[in-house]
C-alpha positions as CSV (number, residue, x, y, z in Angstrom):
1,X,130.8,95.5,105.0
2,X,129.6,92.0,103.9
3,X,126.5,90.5,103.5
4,X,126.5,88.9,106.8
5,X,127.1,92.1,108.2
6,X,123.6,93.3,107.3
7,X,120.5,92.7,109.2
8,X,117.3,91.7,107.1
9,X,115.2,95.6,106.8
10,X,111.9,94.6,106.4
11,X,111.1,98.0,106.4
12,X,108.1,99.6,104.3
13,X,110.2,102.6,103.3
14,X,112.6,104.1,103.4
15,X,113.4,100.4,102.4
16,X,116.4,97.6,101.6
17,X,118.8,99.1,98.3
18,X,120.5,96.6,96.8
19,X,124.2,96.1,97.9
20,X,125.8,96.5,94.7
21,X,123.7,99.8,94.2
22,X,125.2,101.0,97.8
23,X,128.7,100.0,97.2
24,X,128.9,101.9,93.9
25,X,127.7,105.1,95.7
26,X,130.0,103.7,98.8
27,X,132.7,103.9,95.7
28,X,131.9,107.4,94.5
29,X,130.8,109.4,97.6
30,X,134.2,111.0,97.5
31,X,135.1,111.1,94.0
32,X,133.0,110.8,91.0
33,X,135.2,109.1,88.6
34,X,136.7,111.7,85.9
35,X,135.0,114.6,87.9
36,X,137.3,115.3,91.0
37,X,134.6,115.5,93.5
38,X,132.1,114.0,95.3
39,X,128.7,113.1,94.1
40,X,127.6,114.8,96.8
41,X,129.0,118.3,95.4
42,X,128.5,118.2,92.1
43,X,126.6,121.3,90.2
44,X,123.2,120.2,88.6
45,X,124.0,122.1,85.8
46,X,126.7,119.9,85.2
47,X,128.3,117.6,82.4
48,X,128.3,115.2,84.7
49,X,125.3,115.2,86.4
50,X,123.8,115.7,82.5
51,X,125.1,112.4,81.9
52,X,123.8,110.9,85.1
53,X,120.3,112.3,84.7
54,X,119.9,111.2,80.6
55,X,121.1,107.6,81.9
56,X,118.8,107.2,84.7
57,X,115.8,108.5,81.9
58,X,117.2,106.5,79.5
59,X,117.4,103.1,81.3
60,X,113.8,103.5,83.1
61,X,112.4,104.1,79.7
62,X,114.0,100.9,78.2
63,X,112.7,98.7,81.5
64,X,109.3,100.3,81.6
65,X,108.9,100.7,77.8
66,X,107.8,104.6,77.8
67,X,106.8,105.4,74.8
68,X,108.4,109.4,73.5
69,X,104.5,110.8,73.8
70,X,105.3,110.3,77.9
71,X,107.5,112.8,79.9
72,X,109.9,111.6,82.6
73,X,110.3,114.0,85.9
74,X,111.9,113.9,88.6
75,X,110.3,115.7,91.0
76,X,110.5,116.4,95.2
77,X,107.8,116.7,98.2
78,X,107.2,113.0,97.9
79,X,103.5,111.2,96.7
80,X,101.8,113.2,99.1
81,X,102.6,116.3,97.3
82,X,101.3,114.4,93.9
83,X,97.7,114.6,95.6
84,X,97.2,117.9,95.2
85,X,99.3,118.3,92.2
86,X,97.9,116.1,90.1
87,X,94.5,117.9,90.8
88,X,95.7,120.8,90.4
89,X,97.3,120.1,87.1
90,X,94.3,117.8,85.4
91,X,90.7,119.0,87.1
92,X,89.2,121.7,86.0
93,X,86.2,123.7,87.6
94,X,84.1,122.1,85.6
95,X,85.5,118.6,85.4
96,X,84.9,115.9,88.0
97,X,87.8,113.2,89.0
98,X,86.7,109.8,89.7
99,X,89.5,108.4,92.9
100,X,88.9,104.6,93.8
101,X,89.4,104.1,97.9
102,X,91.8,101.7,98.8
103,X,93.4,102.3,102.0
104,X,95.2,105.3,103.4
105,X,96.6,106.9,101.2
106,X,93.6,106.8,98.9
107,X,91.8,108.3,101.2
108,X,94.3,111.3,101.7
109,X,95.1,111.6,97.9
110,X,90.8,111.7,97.2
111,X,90.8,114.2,100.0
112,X,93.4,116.5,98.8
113,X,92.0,116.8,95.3
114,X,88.6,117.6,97.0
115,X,90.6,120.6,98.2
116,X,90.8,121.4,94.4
117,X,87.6,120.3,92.5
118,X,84.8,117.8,92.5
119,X,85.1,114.2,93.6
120,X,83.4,111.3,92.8
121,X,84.2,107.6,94.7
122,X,84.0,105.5,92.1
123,X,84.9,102.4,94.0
124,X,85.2,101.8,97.7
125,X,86.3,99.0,99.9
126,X,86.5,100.9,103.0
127,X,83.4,98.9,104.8
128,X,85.8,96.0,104.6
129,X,88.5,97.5,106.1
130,X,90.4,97.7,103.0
131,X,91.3,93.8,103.0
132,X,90.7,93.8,99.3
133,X,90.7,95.8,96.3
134,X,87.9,96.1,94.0
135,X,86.7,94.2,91.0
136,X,86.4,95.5,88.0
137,X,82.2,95.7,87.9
138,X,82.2,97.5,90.7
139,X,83.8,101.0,89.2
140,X,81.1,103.4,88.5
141,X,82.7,106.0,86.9
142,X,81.6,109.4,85.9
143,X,80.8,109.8,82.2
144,X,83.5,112.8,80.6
145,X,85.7,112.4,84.3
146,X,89.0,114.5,84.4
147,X,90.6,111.3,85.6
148,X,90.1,108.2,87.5
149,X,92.6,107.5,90.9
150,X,93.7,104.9,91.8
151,X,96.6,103.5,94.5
152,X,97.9,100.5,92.8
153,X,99.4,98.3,95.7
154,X,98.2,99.8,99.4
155,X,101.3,99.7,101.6
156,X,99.9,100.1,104.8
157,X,96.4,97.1,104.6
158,X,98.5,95.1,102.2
159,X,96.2,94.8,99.2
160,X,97.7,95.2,95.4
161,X,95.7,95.6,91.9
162,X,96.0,92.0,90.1
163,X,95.3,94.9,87.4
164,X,94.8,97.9,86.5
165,X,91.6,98.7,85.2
166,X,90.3,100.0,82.5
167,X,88.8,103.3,82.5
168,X,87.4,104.1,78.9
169,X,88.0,107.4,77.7
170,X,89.4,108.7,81.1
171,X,93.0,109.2,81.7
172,X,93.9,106.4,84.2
173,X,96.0,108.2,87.3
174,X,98.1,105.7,89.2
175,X,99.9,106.2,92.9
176,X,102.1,103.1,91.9
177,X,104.5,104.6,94.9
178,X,105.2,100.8,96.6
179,X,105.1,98.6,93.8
180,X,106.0,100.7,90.6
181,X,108.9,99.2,88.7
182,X,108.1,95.3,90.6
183,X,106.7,94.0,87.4
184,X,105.9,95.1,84.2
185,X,103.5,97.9,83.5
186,X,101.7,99.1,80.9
187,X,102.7,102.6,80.7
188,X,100.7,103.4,77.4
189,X,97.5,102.1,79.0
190,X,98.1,105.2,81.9
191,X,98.0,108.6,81.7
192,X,100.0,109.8,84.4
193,X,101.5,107.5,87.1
194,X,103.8,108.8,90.4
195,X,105.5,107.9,93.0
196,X,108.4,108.3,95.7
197,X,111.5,106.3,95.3
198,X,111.6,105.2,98.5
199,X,110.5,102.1,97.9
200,X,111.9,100.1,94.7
201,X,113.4,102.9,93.0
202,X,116.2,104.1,94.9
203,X,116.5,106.5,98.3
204,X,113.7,108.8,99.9
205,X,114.0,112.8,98.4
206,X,112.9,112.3,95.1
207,X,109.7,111.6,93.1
208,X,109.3,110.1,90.1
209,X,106.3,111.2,87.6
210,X,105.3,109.8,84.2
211,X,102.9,111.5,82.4
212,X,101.1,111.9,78.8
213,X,102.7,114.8,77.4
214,X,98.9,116.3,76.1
215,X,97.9,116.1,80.0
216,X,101.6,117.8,81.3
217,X,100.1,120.6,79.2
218,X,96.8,120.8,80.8
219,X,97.8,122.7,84.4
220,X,96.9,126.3,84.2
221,X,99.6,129.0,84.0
222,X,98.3,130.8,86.8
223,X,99.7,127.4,88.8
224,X,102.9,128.6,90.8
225,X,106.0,127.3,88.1
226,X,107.0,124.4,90.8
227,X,103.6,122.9,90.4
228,X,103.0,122.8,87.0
229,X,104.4,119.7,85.1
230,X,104.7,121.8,81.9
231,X,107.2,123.4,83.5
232,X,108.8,120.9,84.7
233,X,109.0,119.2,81.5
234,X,109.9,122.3,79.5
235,X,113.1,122.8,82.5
236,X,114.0,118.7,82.1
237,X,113.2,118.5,85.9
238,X,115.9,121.6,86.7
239,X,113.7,124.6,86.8
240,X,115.3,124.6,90.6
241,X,118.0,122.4,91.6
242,X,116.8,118.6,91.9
243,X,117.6,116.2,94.6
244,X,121.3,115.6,92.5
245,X,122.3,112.5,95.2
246,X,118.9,110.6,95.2
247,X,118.7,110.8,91.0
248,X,122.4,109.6,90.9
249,X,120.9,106.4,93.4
250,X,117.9,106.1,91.4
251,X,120.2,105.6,88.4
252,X,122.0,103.1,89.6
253,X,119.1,101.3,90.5
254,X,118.0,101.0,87.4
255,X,121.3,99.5,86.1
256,X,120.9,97.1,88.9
257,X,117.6,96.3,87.8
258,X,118.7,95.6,84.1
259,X,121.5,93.2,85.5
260,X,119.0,91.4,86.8
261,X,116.9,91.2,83.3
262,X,114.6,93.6,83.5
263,X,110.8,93.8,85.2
264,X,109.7,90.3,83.8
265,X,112.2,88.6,86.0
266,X,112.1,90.9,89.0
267,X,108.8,90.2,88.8
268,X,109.3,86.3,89.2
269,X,111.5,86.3,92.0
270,X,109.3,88.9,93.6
271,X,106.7,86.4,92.7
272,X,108.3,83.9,94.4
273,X,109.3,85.5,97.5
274,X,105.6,86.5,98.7
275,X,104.6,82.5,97.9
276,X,107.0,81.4,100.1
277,X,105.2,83.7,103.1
278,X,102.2,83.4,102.3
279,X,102.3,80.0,102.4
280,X,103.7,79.7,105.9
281,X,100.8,82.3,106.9
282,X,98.3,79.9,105.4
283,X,99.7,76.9,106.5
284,X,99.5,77.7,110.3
285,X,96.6,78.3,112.2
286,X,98.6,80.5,114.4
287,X,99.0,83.5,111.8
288,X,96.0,84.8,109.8
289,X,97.1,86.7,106.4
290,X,94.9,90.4,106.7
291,X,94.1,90.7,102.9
292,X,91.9,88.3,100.9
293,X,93.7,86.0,98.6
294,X,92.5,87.5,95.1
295,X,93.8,91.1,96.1
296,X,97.4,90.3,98.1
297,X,100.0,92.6,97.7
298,X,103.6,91.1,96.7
299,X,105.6,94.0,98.2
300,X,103.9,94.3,101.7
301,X,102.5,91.6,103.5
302,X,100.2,91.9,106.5
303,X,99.4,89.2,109.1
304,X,98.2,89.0,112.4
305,X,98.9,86.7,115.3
306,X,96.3,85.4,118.0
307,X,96.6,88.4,120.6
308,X,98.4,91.8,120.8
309,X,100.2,90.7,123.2
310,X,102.1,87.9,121.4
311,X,102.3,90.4,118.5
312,X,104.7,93.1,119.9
313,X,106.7,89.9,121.3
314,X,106.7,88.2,117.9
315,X,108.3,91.9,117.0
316,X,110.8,92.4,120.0
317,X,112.3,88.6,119.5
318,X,112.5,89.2,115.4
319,X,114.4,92.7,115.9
320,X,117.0,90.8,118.1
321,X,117.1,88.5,115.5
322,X,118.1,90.8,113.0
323,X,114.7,90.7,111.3
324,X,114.0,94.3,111.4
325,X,111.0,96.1,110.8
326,X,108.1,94.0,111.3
327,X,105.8,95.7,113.1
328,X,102.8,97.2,110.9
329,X,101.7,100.2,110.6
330,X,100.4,102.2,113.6
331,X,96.8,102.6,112.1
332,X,96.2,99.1,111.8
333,X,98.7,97.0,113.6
334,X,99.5,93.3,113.2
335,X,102.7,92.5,111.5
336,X,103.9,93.8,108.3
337,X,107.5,92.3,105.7
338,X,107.9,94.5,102.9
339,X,109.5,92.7,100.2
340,X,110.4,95.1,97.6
341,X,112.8,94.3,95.2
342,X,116.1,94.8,96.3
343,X,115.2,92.4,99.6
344,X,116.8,89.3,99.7
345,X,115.1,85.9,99.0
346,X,117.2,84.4,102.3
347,X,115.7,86.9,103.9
348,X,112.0,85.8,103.4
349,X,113.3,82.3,104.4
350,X,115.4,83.6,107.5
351,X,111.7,85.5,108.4
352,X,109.6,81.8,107.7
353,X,112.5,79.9,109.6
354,X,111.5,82.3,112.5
355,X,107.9,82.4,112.2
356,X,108.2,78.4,112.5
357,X,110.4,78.9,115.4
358,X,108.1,81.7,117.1
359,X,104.7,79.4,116.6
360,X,106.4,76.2,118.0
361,X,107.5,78.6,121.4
362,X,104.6,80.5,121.7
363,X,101.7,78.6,120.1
């Protein structure tokens, strides 16, 4: 299928895979080349799906720059499954974990650890509706905290962290789910970042987890095994059998990223991509952008039209354009493109064209 066969998936996850990355698994869904069967069948015990797992470690370590005092592990049950785990694994009875609320799914992740041990908000933006994340000053953390939270781009309100801050002496915990991988990161300045892959780093069914190898051995070993990162780390993610297919994708996004030189230059065109909306949102006076300018997300943007009415319109006439995927999410409403990296540039300027198009129509 070519390129002009596809239709534009503005989806915010499961999201667009890069064409290269599906025609290679297009290419080995019935044979594995040298192995004699598909992808699809092969044992995770394997030679084979050894050397696909050691790749796909190796390569995100070289575009990421892990350091060796970080584990790798690839994990299932998705970020939502992190919020407990990560509580679980890092606070203690008599430890408190700062989380910073963001949107959503910091909400639900602060809420789940609650489940677990003491929590502190350290940092809200709630009374604005999440339009914005919040500056560094306004972080009261707990002296001695297990960890500090935080969601580092919020899918669903369209807000990222220009940064990450810095939390002293308190292992930094970072959702990066929807942006992880879009730009560089400093992994050394974390302590234990997650996410599913469903989003930059390859198909939905497996999560990805980087974490300080002192704080993998913090979770106590009355923890059933599958919830402990020690051993999950001790079992190189195959204490039960891992999500073979979606770490073979994963992999091969990674090589896709490489070709395309690594996060400093994804993070350019990604750069370039949410400019080019956001400057048709702020440009018109028929679409208002939902997050404030200091805190916009460059994987997910939000933007509302004047009336719900011309909104779900705005979404039936984009879908029939082949602009799929527009409408946001249910909680909040409004129009949502998620950019992520494998979506196409001519895509954001086939969505612009028909924003253009749409406003001169209906405005």
């Amino acid at each position: 299928m070519s390129s002009t066969d596809r239709i534009f998936n503005f989806s915010a996850g499961p999201a667009v895979l890069p064409e290269p990355v599906l025609a290679q698994a297009q290419q080995d869904l019935m044979v594995l080349p040298g192995v004699g069967m598909s992808v699809l069948e092969i044992s995770h015990r394997s030679a084979a799906f050894d050397r696909i797992l050691e790749q796909a470690e190796v390569d995100l370590r070289e575009l990421a720059g892990i350091g060796d005092d970080y584990h790798v592990l690839f994990l299932q049950g998705g970020a939502s499954q992190q919020f407990a785990m990560v509580a679980m694994n890092l606070l203690d009875a008599a430890a408190v974990a700062d989380y910073t609320l963001t949107g959503s799914w910091a909400k639900k992740a602060a809420a789940e650890a609650a489940k677990i041990g003491e929590v502190n908000v350290c940092a809200s933006t709630e009374s604005e509706s999440f339009t914005r994340v919040p500056m560094p000053g306004e972080l009261s953390l707990t002296p001695g905290a297990a960890y500090v939270h935080v969601t580092s781009n919020n899918t669903i309100c369209g807000t990222e962290w220009p940064a990450l801050p810095d939390t002293g002496n308190a292992p930094l915990v970072v959702d990066a789910s929807s942006d992880l991988l879009s730009k560089p990161i400093d992994v050394a300045g974390t302590g234990l970042i997650y996410g599913g892959a469903q989003k930059n780093l390859g198909p939905a069914g497996v999560t990805l987890v980087i974490i300080r190898k002192d704080l993998a051995e913090r979770g106590p070993k009355s923890l059933p095994a599958t919830l402990r990162y020690a051993v999950a780390a001790k079992h190189g993610s195959r204490y039960n059998t891992p999500p073979v297919f979606a770490i073979y994708l994963f992999g091969l996004v990674m090589q896709w990223l490489k070709a395309q030189g690594g996060l400093a230059a994804i993070e350019t065109v990604n750069r370039r991509k949410a400019s080019l909306l956001y400057d048709a949102i702020d440009g018109s006076d028929f679409y208002r952008g939902t997050a404030q300018a200091e805190s916009r997300s460059l994987m997910n943007v939000t933007f509302r039209l004047p009336s719900e009415e011309l909104e779900a319109r705005f979404v039936q006439e984009a879908t029939a354009a082949g602009l799929s995927g527009l409408k946001g999410h249910r909680s909040v409403g409004g129009q949502r493109a998620s950019i992520y990296n494998a979506f196409p540039e001519q895509g954001v300027a086939a969505l612009v064209a028909f924003m253009r198009e749409f406003e001169r129509t209906h405005g």
